[in-house]
N, C-alpha and C positions, 0 to 999 in steps of 0.2 A: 806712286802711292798717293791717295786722295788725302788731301790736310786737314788734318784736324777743327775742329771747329771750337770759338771761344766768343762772348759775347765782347771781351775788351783784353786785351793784351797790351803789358806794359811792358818797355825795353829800354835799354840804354839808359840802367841804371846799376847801384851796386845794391844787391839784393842783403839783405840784414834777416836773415830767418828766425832766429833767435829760438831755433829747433834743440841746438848745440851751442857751447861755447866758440866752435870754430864753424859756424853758418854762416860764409861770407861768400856770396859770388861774385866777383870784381864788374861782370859785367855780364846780368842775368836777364831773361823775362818769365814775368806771370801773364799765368792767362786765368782769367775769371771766365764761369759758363754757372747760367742765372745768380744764386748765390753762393757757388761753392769757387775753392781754388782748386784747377784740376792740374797746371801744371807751374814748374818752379825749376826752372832750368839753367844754362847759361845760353848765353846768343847765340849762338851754333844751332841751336833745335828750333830759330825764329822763323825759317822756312816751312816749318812742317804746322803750320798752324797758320789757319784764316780766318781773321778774326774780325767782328762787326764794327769795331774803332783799335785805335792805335792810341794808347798813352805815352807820346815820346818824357823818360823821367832826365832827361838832358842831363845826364850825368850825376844827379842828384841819389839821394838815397831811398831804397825801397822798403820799409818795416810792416812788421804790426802795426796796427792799432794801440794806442796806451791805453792800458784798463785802471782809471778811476775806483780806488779799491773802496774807499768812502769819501761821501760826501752827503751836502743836504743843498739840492741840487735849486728850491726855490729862495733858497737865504741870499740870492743875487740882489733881492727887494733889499736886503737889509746891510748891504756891502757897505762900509764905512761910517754904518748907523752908531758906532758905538766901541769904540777904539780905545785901545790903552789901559783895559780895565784888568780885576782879577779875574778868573773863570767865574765864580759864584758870581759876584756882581754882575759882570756880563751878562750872564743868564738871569738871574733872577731880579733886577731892575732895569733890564733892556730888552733881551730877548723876548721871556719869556709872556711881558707884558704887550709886546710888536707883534707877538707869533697869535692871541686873544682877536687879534683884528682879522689874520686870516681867512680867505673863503677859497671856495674848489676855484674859481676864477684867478684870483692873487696869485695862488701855489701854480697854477697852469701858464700863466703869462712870465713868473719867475723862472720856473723850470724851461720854458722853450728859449727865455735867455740865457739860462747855464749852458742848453744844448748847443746853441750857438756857440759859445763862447767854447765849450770843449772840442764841438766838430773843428774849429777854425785855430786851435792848437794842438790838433790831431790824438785826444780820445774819443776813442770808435763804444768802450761801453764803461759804467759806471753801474755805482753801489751807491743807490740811494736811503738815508731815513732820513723820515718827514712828516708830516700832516698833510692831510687833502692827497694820500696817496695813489688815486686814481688817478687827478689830474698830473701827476708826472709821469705817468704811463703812460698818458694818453698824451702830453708834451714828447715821451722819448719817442712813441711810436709817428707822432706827427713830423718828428725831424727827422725822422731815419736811424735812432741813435739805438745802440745795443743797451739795454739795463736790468739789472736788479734792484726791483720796488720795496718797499713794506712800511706800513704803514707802523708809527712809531708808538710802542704799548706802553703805559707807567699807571701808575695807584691812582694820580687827581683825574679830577674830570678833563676830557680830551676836549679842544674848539673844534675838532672835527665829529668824533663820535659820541662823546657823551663818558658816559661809565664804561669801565673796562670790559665787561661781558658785551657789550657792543663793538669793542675793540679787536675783540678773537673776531666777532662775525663778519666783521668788514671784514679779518685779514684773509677767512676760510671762503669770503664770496671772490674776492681776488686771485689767491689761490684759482678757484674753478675757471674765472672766468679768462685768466691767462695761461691757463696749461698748456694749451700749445700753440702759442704765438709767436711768430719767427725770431722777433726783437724785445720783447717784454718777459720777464721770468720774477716770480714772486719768491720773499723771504720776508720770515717772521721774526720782527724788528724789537724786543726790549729794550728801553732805552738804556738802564743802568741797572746794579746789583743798588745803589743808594735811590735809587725813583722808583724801585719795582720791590716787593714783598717776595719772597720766597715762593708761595703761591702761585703767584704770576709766572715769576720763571721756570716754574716745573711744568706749568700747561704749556708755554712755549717750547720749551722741548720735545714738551710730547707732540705737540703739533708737526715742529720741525721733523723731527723724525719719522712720522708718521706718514708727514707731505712728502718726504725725502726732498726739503729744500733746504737752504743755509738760513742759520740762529745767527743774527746779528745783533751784536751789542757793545756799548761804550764799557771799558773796563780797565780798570786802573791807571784814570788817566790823571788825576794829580795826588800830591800827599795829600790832602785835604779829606778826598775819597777816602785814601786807604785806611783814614783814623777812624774815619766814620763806621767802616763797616768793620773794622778790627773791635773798636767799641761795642757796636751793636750782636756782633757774632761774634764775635770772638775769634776770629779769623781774617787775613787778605780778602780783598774778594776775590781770587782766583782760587784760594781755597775755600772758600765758601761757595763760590757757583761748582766746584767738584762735589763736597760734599751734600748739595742735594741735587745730584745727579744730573746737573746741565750740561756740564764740559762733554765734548765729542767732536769725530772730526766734521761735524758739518755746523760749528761754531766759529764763526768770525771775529775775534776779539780786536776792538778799535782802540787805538792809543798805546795800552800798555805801556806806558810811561815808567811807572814805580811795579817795579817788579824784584821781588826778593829771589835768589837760587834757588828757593823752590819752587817757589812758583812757574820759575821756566823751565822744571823736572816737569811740573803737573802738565804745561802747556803742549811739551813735549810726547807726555806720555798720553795723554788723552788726541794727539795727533789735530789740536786745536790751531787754527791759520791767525794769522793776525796782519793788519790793516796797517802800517805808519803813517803819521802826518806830520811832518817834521815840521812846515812851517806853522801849520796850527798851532803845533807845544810850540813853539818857541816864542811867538805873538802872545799867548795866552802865559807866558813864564811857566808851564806844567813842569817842565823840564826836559831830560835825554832820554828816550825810550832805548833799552840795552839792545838794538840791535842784531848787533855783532856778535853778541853773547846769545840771541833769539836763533840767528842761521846758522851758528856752530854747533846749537843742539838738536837741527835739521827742522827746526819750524820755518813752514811757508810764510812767507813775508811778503805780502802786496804793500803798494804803495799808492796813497791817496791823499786830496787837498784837503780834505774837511770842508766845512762851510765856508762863502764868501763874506760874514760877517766878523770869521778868525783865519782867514788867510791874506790876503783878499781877491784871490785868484781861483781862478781852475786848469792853472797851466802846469802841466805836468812835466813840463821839461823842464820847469825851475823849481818843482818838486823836487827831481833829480838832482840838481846842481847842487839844491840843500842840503840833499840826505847827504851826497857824501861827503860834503866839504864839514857837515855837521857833527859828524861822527869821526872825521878826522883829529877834530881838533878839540874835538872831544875828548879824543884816545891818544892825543898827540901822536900820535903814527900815521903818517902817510900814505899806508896799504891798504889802511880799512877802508872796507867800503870802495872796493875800485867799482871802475866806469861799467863793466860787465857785469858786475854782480847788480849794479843799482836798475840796469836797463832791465834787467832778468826782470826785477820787483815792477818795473813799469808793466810789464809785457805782460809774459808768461808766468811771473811769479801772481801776479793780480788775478790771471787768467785761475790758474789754481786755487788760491781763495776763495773764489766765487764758483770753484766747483763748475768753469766753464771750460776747463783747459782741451778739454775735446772738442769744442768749438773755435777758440777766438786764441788769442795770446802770441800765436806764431805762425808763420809761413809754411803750412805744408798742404801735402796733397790733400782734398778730403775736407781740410776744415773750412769755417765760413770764410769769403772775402769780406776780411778787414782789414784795411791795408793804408795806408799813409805815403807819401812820398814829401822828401825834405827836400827842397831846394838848395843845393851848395851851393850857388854861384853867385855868391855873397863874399864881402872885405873878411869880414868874424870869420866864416868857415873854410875859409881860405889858407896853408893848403890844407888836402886832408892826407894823414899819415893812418890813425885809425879811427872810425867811423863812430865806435862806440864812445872812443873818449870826447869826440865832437859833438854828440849828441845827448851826452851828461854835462860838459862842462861849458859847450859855448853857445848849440842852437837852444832858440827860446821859440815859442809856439807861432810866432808869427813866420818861421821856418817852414811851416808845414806848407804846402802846394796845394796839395790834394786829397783829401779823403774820401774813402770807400767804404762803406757799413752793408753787409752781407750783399756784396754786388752791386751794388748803388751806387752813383757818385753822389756825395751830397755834399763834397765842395771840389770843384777846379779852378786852377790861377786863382787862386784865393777866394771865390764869387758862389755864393749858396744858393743856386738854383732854385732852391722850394724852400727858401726862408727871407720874407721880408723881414733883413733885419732889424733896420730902420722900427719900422711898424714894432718890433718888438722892443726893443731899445726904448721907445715910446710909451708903447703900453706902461715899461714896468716903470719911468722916472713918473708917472702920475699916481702910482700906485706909491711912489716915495714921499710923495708931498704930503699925502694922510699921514704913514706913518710919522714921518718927521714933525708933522703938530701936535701929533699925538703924543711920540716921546717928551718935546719941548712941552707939553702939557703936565704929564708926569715929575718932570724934572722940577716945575715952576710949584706946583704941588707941595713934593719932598721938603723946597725949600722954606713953604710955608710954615 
């Protein structure tokens, strides 16, 4: 029998499919051919395949990809700019006056440092909103990385676009101009039901719909929110973005923090996905997003870090560790939120949000290679009894070995090929010195 043929075949590892709650191969190989997985076997079938490199995973573990459910991929510029504060404040006398300096340049050099830093704690694709949203496209497409783009829509004038009817047309040139790019896929980004006019959000719908891509938006993410728009409408905003016709299943809701029981009927019935960001709320004091109460009423729940200026990371393995320890003791019960449900939301729960689950999220035949491999042979993950609880509760991203983004390696033994990182790392701490005299500018200001 002539052997099959595979561009890289990985072995002698324990395969993590995350197909199934019971997708465990003790000692499996993948084979990659250009950027598909074409096989997912155990090591018995390593004979019938000749392949053009051997990934030995030295007993280590072989997963997905983590999918980044949200973030704001170039706020790496703004990591530590501005701590401690309340949401509003944060934003409105830090952010939003740091974000006035931005150019497509800034947002590009930012973003290829998030890329970094997600490739090198093994997410393979993320959910970006942002300004200058080309240049993060063209950052994820430069590093190899999987994303969803959109450029982020609200009522004031935009530093990138200007007035909101500029703001659909950037998002409808994007839209066209990444339709069928193997790693870049576009969504139409509203920032908030409190930033956006009703208006705004119906055309976004219709867009979204229209495009058949994902409506992504922040939504109910402190009590602050909630007053405001209960005030203004008379309503949640989750029943408010129902009642003028936004909610749908291709609506990604970020935060949901403060959610009343109905609201998670509405989120439920309009088959509405939503985003966590546990260490985000918790930094920013929003609060506990209901979770638990989210999965029990079969809403998809990805898992995401938010920005590096309210997290301060983009490690999604310590995402992990938060969610469930966060909602344990939240709930005082110990069950919730076990190690398998939270990996799901890393994976393939994220993968489904982003309405890529036919592509990326898990190990099967058919879908893209994106693939990670974990180094175990390390003191912390030492022994290992089950893989999932070791990889919620003790590896952290610097764990990761390997990454592979639709057939590509774009990290081995820890070392990024086609990323000077250095060079990036560089770019962006000069691009911190402006902002930083410029906020201390601001501040010295205020004071006066």
């Amino acid at each position: 029998m002539n052997p099959k043929k595979a561009d890289i075949l990985i072995k002698n590892g324990t395969l993590l499919t995350m197909e199934d709650s019971s997708g465990c191969i003790s000692n499996g190989i993948l084979a990659i051919r250009d950027d598909l997985i074409v096989a997912v076997d155990d090591a018995g079938a390593l004979e019938d395949w000749q392949p053009g490199r051997v990934i030995d995973a030295r007993g280590g573990i072989v997963m997905p990809g983590l999918v980044n459910a949200h973030t704001h991929a170039a706020m790496t510029c703004f990591r530590g700019l501005a701590d401690d504060l309340p949401l509003m404040a944060w934003l409105n006398d830090h952010i939003f006056p740091a974000e006035t300096q931005l150019d497509y340049e800034k947002v590009y050099r930012g973003s290829l440092l998030a890329c970094a830093e997600m490739i090198m704690s093994g997410t393979t694709t993320f959910c970006d909103m942002y300004l200058f949203e080309e240049a993060v496209a063209q950052a994820a497409a430069d590093a190899g990385m999987r994303a969803v783009v959109g450029e982020v829509l609200y009522d004031f004038p935009s530093p990138n676009y200007g007035e909101i009817e500029q703001g659909f047309a950037y998002t409808e040139n994007m839209i066209a101009r990444y339709e069928n790019h193997p790693l870049v896929s576009v969504a139409v980004e509203p920032h908030s039901p409190y930033l956006c006019a009703p208006a705004l959000l119906k055309r976004a719908a219709e867009l979204s719909r229209s495009a058949r891509i994902p409506l992504v938006i922040h939504l109910s993410e402190t009590k602050n929110e909630v007053r405001q728009i209960q005030q203004r409408y008379r309503r949640t905003p989750v029943a408010h973005l129902a009642h003028i016709g936004v909610l749908g299943p291709q609506v990604l809701a970020c935060h949901c923090v403060e959610l009343t029981d109905e609201d998670i009927a509405l989120l439920a019935d309009f088959d509405v996905k939503v985003a966590h960001n546990p260490e985000s709320n918790m930094k920013l004091a929003s609060g506990i997003a209901p979770v638990p109460e989210l999965l029990d009423a079969g809403i998809c729940v990805g898992l995401g870090t938010d920005g590096c200026a309210s997290n301060n990371n983009l490690d999604q393995f310590s995402e992990m560790g938060t969610a469930a320890k966060l909602h344990k003791v939240g709930k005082l019960d110990p069950t919730v939120m076990d190690a398998q449900t939270v990996l799901s939301m890393a994976t393939i729960g994220g993968a489904r949000a982003l309405g890529l689950e036919k592509i990326t999220g898990s190990l099967a035949v058919g879908k893209r290679a994106d693939v990670i491999i974990i180094d175990t042979a390390k003191p912390h993950l030492t022994p290992l009894y089950r893989p999932s609880s070791h990889l919620v509760y003790a590896a952290c991203g610097n764990d990761v070995d390997t990454t592979i983004i639709n057939g590509r390696i774009v990290m081995e033994n820890r070392r990024l090929p086609d990323l000077d990182v250095e060079a990036v790392m560089a770019a962006v701490n000069e691009i911190a010195l402006k902002i930083r005299k410029a906020d201390a500018a601001q501040d010295r200001q205020k004071a006066n």
